[in-house]
N, C-alpha and C positions, 0 to 999 in steps of 0.2 A: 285900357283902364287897369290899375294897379288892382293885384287882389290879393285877397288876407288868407292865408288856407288855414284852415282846423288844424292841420296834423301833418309832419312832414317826415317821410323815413325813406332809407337806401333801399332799392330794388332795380333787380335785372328783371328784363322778360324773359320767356321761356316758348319755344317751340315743342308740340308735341307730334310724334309723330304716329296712327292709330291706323297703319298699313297693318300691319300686325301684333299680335299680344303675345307678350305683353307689352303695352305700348311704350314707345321709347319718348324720351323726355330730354332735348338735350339747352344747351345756356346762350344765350347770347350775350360775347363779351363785354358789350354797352355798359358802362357806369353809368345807372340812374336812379331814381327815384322816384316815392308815388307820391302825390298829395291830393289833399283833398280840401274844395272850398265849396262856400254857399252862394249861389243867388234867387233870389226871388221863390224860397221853397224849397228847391231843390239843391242836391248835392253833388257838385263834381267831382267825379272820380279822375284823377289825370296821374299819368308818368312822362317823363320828360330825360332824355339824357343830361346828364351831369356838366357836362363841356357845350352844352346847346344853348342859343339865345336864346330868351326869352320870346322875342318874334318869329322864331323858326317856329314853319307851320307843321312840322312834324313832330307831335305831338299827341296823344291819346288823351281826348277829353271827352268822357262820356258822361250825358244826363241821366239821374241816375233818378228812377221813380220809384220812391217809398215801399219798401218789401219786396221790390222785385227785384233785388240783389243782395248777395253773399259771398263773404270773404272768410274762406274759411282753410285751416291748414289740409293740407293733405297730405297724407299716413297712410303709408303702404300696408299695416296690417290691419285697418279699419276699413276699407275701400274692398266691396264685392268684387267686382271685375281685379281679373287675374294681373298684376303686376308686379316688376322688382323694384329691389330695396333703391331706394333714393341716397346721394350721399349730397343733400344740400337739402335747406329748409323751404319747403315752397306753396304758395297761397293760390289757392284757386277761385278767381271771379267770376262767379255764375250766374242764370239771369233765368226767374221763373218763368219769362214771357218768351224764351227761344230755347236755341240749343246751344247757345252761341257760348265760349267762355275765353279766358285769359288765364296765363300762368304766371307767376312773378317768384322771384328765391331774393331771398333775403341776402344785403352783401354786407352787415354787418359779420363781425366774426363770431363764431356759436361760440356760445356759453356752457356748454354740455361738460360735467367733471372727468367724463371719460373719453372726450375727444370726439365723440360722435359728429359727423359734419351734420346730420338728421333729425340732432337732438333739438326741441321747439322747448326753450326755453322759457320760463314765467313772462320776462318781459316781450318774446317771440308773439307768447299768446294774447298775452295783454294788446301787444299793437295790432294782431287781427279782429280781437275783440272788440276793441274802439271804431276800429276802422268799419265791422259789419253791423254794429249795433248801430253808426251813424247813417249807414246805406238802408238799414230799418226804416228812420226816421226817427228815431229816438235821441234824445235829450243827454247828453253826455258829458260831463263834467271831466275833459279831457286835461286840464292842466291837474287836478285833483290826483287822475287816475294815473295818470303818468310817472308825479312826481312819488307815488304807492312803488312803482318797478324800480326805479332810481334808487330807492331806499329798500330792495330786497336783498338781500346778502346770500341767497341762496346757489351766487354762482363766484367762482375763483376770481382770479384775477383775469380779466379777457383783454387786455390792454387795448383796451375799446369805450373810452367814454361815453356811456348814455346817451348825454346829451350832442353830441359827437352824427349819433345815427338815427335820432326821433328827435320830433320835437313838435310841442304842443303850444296854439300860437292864439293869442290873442285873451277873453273876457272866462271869469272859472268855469261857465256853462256855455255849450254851445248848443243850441234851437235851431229844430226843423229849419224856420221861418229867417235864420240869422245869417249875418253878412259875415259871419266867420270870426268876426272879434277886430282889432286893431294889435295890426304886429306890426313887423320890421317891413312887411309888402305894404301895409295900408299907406304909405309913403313914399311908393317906388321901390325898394327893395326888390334884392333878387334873391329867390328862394333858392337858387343853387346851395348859398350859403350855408344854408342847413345843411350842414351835411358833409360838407367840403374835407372834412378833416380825417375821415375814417379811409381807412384802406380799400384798393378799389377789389372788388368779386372777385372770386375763381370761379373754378368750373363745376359750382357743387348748386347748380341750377335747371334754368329752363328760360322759352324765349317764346312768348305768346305772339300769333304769327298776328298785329292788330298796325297800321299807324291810320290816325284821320289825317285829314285834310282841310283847308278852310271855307273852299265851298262847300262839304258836307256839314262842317260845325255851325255852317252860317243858315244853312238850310234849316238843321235843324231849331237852330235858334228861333227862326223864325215860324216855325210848327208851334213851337214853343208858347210863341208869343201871344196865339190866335185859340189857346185853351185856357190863358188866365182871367184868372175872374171871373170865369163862369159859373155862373150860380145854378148849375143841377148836380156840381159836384159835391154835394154835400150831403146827398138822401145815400151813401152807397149802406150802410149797415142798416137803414129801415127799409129798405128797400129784399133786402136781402131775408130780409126777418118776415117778408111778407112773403114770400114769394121763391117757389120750389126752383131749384137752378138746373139748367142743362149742358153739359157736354158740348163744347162748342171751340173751336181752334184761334189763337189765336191770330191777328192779322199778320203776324211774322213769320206763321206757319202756313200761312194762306201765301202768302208775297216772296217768298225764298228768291235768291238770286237766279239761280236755275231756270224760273220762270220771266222775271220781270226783266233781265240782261236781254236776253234774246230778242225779246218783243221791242227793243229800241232800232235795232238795226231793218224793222219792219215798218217803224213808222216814217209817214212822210214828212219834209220838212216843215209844214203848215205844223202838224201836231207834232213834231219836238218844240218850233217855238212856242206853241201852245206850253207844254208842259215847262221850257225852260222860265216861262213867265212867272212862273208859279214860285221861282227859286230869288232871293235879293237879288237886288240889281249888282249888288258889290262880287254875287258868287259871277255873273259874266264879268263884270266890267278883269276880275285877278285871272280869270282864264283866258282872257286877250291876250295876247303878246303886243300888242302896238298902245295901249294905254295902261297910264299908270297910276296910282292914286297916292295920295301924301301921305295917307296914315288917318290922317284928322277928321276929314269932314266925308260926307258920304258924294258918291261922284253924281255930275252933272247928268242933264237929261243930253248932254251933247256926245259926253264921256259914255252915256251908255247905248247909243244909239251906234257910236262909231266903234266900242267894243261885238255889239252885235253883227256888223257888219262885215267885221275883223273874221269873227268866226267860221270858216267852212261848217258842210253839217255833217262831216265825219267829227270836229274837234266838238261840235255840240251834243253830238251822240257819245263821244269821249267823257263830257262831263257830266252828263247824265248815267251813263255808264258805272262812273266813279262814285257820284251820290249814290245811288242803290246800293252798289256794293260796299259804302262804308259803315264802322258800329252806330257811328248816330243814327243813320237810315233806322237801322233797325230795333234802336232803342228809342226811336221816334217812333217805331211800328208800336211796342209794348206798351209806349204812355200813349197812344191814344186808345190802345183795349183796356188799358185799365182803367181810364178817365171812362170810357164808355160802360164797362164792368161796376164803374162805382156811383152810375148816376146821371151823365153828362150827357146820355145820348137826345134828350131834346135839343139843348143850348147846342151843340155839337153840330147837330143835323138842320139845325136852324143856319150857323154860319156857313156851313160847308153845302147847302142849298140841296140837300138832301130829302128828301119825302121818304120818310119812313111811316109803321105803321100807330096809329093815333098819335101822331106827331111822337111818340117816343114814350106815351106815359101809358103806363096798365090803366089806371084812373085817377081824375083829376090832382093836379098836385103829388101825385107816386110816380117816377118814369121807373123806367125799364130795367134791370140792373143783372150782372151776372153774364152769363153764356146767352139769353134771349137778348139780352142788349146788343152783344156782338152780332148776331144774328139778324137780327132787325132792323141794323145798319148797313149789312152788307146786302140784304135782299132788299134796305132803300137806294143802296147804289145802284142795282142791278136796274130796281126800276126805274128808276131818276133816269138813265141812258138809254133804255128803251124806249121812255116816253119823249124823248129829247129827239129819238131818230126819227119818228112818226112824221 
């Protein structure tokens, strides 16, 4: 499905490396860029190389839940931990619900009057600004603000047209809630486009070590799917106002790779397909090698029976492997502590056939909210499996 993004500008990723400090930060040659679109709420954040199709599943697209992410420069004389000077402009995506982050350097050309490769520029800032205030959630009147940078004079001549390396796409406001507006994509379009014209990066960057994959994006889609519309998301600030909060980790600090990789090569075949069942049919049917799908329509119950078959259970353990360890995995870990942090954990613990304690609510009509929410769900997991082995 053709999609509309908010906001489109040139970036490379960046690899950091934090074997020793001060940590070194080096570029990845890739021409790309980041964009960002809406569905159903939420915002995706995505980068894509420049020269890639649009079906290439290599591709970074993360669901991005309200407040729990930030886009912000990074400045070597701002930053506590010991580090050297940068000679390239670079953004750091960060995520209140892990430790997890991404680096990206700008490959338009700096604007800076003294040449600086370092220099973050009015419009540098501006495009992080828009970029983190929409991962807030917040309401952003992005063709307004944009066209504000276009029309600043505050930098020389950078033989670099504006419009050339941002570009702000679709209705004057964009909302939480919004499909991103109608642009050049709302028709098929390819957003490569955007962008095509500017010179490609040097080496005044970094290379965020991230790609997904489509059985992970699908996966999480489908997490995704199974928390909308639930109606206990909406007590989280009365909830909060009533009720003293505790100290409590979230599920992605609970679930780290380290623990949950290992324990696949433990399980038997019965419970991998147990857990693979839990993933779309579509995430087997693409990691088959003997079946294939058109694109269009979603595959048959023949197509997925004969995909499953296909599979050894080392390649099933491979893809299970691969979900855990990808960012949506764990930006699916974050929006379910925060959906449970803000309310949800009755309707939540209802779907997910969980017993928690008084079903999730302090008292009647109040559920749970905070660090006991998290809490309350994981000691209903603990027991829901306990009482399951009896």
């Amino acid at each position: 499905m053709p999609i509309a993004p908010i906001i489109t500008f040139k970036a490379g990723q960046c690899d950091i490396d934090t074997s020793s400090k001060p940590y070194k930060v080096t570029p990845q040659p890739e021409s790309g860029y980041i964009y960002l679109w809406s569905e159903d709420d939420l915002v995706h954040f995505c980068w894509r190389r420049r020269d890639q199709a649009l079906d290439d599943p290599e591709v970074i697209d993360l669901v991005m839940v309200p407040t729990d992410g930030s886009f912000l420069p990074y400045e070597y004389k701002t930053t506590p931990q010991p580090t050297s000077k940068t000679n390239g402009r670079i953004f750091a995506l960060k995520f209140a619900s892990s430790s997890q982050r991404h680096l990206f350097w700008m490959q338009s050309k700096p604007q800076g009057r003294s040449g600086d490769p370092s220099h973050f520029s009015p419009r540098d800032r501006k495009i992080g600004d828009i970029v983190h205030r929409l991962l807030q959630g917040e309401d952003v009147n992005v063709t307004r603000e944009l066209a504000a940078v276009r029309n600043n004079n505050d930098h020389q001549d950078d033989d670099d047209e504006t419009m050339e390396d941002i570009e702000g796409h679709g209705h004057q406001d964009h909302h939480a809630g919004g499909s991103g507006g109608a642009g050049p994509d709302a028709t098929g379009g390819d957003i490569r486009e955007e962008g095509e014209g500017s010179r490609e990066g040097g080496a005044d960057g970094a290379r965020a070590a991230s790609s997904s994959t489509p059985d992970a994006a699908a996966a999480v889609r489908n997490f995704l799917d199974s928390l909308r519309g639930q109606s206990g998301l909406a007590g989280g600030q009365q909830q909060q106002q009533q009720q003293a909060d505790i100290a409590y980790p979230y599920l992605s600090h609970l679930l780290p790779t380290s623990i949950t990789v290992p324990i696949v090569d433990t399980l038997s075949a019965e419970q991998v397909d147990s857990l693979l069942s839990f993933l779309p049919p579509a995430v087997i049917v693409l990691a088959s090698d003997t079946v294939e799908l058109d694109g269009r329509s979603d595959p048959t119950a023949e197509q997925i029976r004969a995909a499953n078959e296909s599979l050894s259970l080392e390649k099933k353990q491979a893809l299970l492997k691969k979900v855990l360890r990808s960012p949506q995995f764990h930006q699916a870990l974050g929006t379910l502590t925060m959906a449970l942090r803000d309310g949800g954990l009755p309707s939540i613990a209802d779907a997910l056939s969980v017993k928690v304690e008084n079903d999730g609510y302090l008292q009647p009509g109040i559920p749970m909210g905070g660090g006991y929410a998290v809490k309350a769900f994981i000691d209903g997991v603990k027991k829901t499996v306990q009482d399951s082995r009896r």
